[in-house]
N, C-alpha and C positions, 0 to 999 in steps of 0.2 A: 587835069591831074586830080586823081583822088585822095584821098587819106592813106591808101594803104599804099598805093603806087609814091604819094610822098614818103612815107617810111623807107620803102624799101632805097629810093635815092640817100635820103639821109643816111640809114647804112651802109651805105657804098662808102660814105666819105670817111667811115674809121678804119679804112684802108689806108689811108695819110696821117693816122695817130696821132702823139701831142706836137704840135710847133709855136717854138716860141717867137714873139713878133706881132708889131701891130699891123706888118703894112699893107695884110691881106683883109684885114676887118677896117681900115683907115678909106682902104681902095674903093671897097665895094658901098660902103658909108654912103663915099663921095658923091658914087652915081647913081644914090637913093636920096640927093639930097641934104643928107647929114641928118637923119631923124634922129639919131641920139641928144642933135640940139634942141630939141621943141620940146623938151619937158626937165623941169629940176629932177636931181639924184642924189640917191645916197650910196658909197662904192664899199662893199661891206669885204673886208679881206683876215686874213686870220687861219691858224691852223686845226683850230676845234670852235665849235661855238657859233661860226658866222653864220651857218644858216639859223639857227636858233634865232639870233640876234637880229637876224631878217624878218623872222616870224613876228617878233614881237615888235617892231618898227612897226612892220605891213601895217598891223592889226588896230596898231595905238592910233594911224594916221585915219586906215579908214572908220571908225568909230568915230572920227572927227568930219565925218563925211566926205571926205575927198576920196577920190576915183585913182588909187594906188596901182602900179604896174609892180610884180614880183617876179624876177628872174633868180632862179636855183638853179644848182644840181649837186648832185646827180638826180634823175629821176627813179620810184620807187616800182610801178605800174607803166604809166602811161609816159613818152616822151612829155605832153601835152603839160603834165605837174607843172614841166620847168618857167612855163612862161603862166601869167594869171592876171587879173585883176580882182584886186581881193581874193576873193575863195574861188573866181571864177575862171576854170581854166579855158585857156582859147580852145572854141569849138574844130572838129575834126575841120569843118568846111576852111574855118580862116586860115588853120595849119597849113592847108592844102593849097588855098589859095597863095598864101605868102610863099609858101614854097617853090611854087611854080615861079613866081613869078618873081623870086631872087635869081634861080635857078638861070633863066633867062639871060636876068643882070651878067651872072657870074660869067654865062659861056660866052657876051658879045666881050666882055670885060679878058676874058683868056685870047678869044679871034683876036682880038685886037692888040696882044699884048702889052697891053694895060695890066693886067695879074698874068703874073708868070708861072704860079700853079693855083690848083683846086685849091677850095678854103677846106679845113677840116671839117669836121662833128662839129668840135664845140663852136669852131668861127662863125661857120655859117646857123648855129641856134641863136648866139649873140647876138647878130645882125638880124636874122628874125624877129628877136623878141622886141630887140629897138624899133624897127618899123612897125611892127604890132601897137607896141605902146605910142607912139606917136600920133599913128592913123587913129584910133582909141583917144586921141586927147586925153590919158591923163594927166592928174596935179601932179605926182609924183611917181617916179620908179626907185626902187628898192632891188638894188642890185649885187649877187652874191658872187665874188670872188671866186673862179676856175680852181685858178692854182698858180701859189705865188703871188704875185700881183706887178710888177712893174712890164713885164713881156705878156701880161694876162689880155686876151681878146678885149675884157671888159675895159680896161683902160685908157680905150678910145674916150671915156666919160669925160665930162669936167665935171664932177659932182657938188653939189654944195656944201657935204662935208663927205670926208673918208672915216673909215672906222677901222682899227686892226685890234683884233680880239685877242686870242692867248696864241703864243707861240711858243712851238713844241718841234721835234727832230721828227721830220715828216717829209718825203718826195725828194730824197736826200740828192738820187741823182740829175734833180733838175735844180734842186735849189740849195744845197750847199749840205756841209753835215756839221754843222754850227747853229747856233741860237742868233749868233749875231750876222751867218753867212744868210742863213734863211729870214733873218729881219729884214735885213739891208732887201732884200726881193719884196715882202711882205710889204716893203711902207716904200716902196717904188711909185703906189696908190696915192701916197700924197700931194696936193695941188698946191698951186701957188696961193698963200694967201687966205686960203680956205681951211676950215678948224680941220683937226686930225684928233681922233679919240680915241683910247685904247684901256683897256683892262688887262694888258699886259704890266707883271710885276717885277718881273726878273730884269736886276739892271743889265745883264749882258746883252737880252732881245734889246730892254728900252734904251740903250744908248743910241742904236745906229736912228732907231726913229727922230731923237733926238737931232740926230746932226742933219737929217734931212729934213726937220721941219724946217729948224735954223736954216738950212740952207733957200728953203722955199717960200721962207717969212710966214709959215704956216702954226696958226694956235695949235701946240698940243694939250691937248686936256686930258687928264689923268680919270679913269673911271675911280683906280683908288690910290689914295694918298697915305691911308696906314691900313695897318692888321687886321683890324676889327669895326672898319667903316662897313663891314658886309657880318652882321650876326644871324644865326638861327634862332628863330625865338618860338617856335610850336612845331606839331606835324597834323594835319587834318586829312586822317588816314595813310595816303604813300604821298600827298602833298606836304612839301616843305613851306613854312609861313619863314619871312627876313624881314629884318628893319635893315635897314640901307642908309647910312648918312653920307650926306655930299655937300659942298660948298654952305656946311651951316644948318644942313636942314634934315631932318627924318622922314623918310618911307616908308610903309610897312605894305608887304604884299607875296599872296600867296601866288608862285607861278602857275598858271593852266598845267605845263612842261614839268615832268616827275625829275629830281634828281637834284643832289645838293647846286651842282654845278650850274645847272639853269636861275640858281639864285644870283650866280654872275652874271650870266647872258642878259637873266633882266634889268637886271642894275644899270647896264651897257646899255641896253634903248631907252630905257629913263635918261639917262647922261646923254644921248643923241638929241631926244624928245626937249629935252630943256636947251639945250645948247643952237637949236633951231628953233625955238619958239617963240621968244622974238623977234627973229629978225626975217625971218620968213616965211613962218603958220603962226595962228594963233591955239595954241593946245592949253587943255585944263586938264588938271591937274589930276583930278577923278577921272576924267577919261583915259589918262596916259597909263594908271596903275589897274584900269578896267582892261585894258591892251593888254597888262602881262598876265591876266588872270583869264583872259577868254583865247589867247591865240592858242594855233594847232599846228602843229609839225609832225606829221607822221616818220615813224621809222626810229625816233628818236627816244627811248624808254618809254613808249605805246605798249597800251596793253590792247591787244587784240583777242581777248575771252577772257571771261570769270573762270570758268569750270571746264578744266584749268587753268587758274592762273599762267597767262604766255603773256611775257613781256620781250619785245622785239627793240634793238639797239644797235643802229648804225655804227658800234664803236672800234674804228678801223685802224687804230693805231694807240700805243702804248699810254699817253695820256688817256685819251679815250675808255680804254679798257678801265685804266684804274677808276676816273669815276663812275662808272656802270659797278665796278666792286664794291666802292665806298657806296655807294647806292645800296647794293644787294645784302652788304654787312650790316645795313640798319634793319631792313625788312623783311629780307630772308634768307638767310646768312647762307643756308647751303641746297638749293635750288635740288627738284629731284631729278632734270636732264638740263645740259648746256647743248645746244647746239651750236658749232663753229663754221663758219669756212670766211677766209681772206684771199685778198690777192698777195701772189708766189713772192713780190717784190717786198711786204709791209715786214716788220721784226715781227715771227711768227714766232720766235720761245719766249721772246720778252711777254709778248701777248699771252702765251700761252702759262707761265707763270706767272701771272695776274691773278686770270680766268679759272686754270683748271684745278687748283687746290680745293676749291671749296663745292662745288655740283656734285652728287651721286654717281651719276652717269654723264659721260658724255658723247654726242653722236660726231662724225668728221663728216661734211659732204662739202659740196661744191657749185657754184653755181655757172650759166652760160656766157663765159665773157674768157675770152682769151687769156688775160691776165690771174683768171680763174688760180691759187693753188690747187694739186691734185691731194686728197686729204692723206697720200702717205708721203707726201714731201710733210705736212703740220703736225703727222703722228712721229716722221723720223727727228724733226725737232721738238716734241713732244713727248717724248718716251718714257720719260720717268713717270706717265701719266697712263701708259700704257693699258694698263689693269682696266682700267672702266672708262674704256677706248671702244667706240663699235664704228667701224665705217659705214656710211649710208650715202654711197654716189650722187645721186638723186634726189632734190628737196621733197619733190608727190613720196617718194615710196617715205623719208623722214617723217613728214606730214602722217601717214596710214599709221607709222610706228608709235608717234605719239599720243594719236587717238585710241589705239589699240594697248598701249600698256602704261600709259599718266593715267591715274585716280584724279575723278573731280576735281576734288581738295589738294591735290599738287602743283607745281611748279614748274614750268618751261620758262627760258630763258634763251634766245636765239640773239646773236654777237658775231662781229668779226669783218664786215661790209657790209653797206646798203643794197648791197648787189642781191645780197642774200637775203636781205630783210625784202625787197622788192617779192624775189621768188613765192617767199613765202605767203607774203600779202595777198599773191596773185592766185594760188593754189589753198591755201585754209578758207574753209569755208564758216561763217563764222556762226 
């Protein structure tokens, strides 16, 4: 089996969509030995933020020279993003390799019924990346939250610590349409006995965490405990500089990651970074804040060209949106195109009053995923926006439009899914 021949199998498997449950990733585990066990974890869950907060783990650990395993998603380009060590993603051959030779596990595992159906997408990249990172010996994996977290694939882990980042009204129809219905899912991730972190602030999300740490005799540790533990104190160009105070002490550190909000995220792997560092890394101090000032996340308030200015942001849901605005209202308050497209399911006018008050222009397109909106389902919810509304089906023909009518010295802004953001990535040439 080759690279592309593994793709095209992995495809096949989102024909079985999302399912929730562990006992098809528990299964297949089993008869890989349990490779999830052979390395410590960090199980990063949350409804904005967690991959950010992965990024700047990743980075803080390997700086301290250890040989880190990163599992994300969604991916931007390459399937291949999703799984890494450090910066480095598994080569096509390993992909291929592993693939095959899950593939194998999975179908003597179905003969046998032993699994009584296929794994999906995401089951079977999960179980990839674990046996990757195993075979790989690394110290640690760094691992990001599907969706939800208690029925989430990844929660086969026992991690060393959990982390649940900001919780927000997201994936309403698998996880509740509450703060407190979607917590209670969110902090599913918590272990026995093992710390729980969070920078969530709202007591309706933080209650139910609450009552499941107590129930699991689990630390919960608060990223913040008042208003003003998280200050802006400079800007060094579109970079935001914060002091950060926690149990007594001050931080000051400018994020790599543009955007007020990433001043949370890094706070959150600071608070991880310490809360592990005794008892099972040894991390310094200057390294840990060289971690939030050197990692990389693409997709995330990336600027992908000077001339013009195009900042590209996976922001796929109504938290999301607002800080991409609170971002845009310091810097550049009214962008001269927004490009949009989301999927059909996300709140597409909540989004869409956010976002389109303030751009010039904006384009509607769409990109190739099922879930895909068609951009006159986001213009019919959209309408009052209608005036400096232009459709553009297609990201390439988008792409020609922009280079053909943004001035140097202008403004793109592209929003609304990473799906989108991928397209884009794949086709601008830079």
């Amino acid at each position: 089996m080759n690279f592309q021949s593994a793709l095209r199998y992995l495809n096949s498997l989102q024909l079985f969509g999302v399912k929730f449950g562990l006992e098809n990733t528990q299964t297949i585990l089993a008869a890989l030995n349990n490779p999830q066990k052979k390395f410590p974890s960090i199980l990063v869950g949350g409804t904005n933020g967690k991959g950010s907060v992965c990024a700047f783990t990743e980075k803080i650990f390997s700086l301290h020279g250890y040989r880190v395993g990163l599992y994300t998603s969604p991916h931007l380009v390459s399937v291949r993003e999703r799984i890494k060590i450090g910066e480095k993603l598994i080569s096509e051959e390993e992909f291929a390799e592993g693939t095959r030779y899950l593939k194998s596990k999975i179908d003597d595992l179905l003969s046998s019924g032993q699994l009584l159906a296929p794994l999906t997408y995401f089951e079977f990249l999960t179980a990839l990346a674990f046996l990757y990172f195993a075979q790989q010996g690394v110290d640690l994996a760094v691992v990001e939250v599907g969706m939800g977290g208690r029925f989430d694939a990844t929660n086969v882990l026992d991690p060393i610590c959990s982390v649940v980042t900001s919780i927000s009204i997201d994936h309403e129809k698998f996880l509740g349409s509450t703060l407190g219905q979607i917590a209670r899912e969110k902090g599913g991730i918590i272990k026995k006995k093992k710390p729980i972190i969070t920078s969530e602030t709202e007591e309706e999300a933080l209650r139910p965490l609450q009552e499941k740490a107590a129930i699991m005799k689990a630390p919960l540790i608060k990223v913040f405990t008042r208003e003003d533990d998280l200050k802006i104190i400079g800007q060094e160009g579109l970079k935001t500089s914060f002091c950060f105070s926690w149990q007594g002490q001050s931080y000051t550190f400018t994020p790599s990651l543009l955007g007020f909000h990433q001043g949370r995220n890094a706070a959150c792997a600071l608070v991880v970074a310490k809360v592990l560092s005794p008892r099972w890394f040894f991390l310094e101090e200057e390294k840990i804040i060289e971690g939030l000032q050197q990692a990389r996340w693409e997709g995330r308030l990336e600027i992908i060209s000077s001339q013009p200015l195009f900042l590209v942001d996976g922001a796929h849901n109504p938290s999301g949106a607002r800080a991409l605005q609170d971002f845009l209202g310091e810097v550049c308050p009214h962008p001269d195109l927004l490009i949009f497209a989301c999927m059909r399911d996300k709140k597409i006018a909540e989004m869409a009053n956010i976002l389109f008050p303030a751009p010039k222009r904006i384009i509607l397109t769409q990109f190739p995923y099922h879930r895909s909106a068609f951009p006159q389902e986001i213009l019919r919810q959209a309408s009052s926006y209608r005036d400096k509304i232009t459709i553009i089906p297609e990201v390439k023909l988008v792409l020609e439009e922009v280079k053909n009518s943004v001035l140097p010295q202008g403004v793109v802004v592209a929003a609304g899914s990473l799906y989108l953001i991928g397209e884009i990535k794949k086709y601008w040439s830079f």
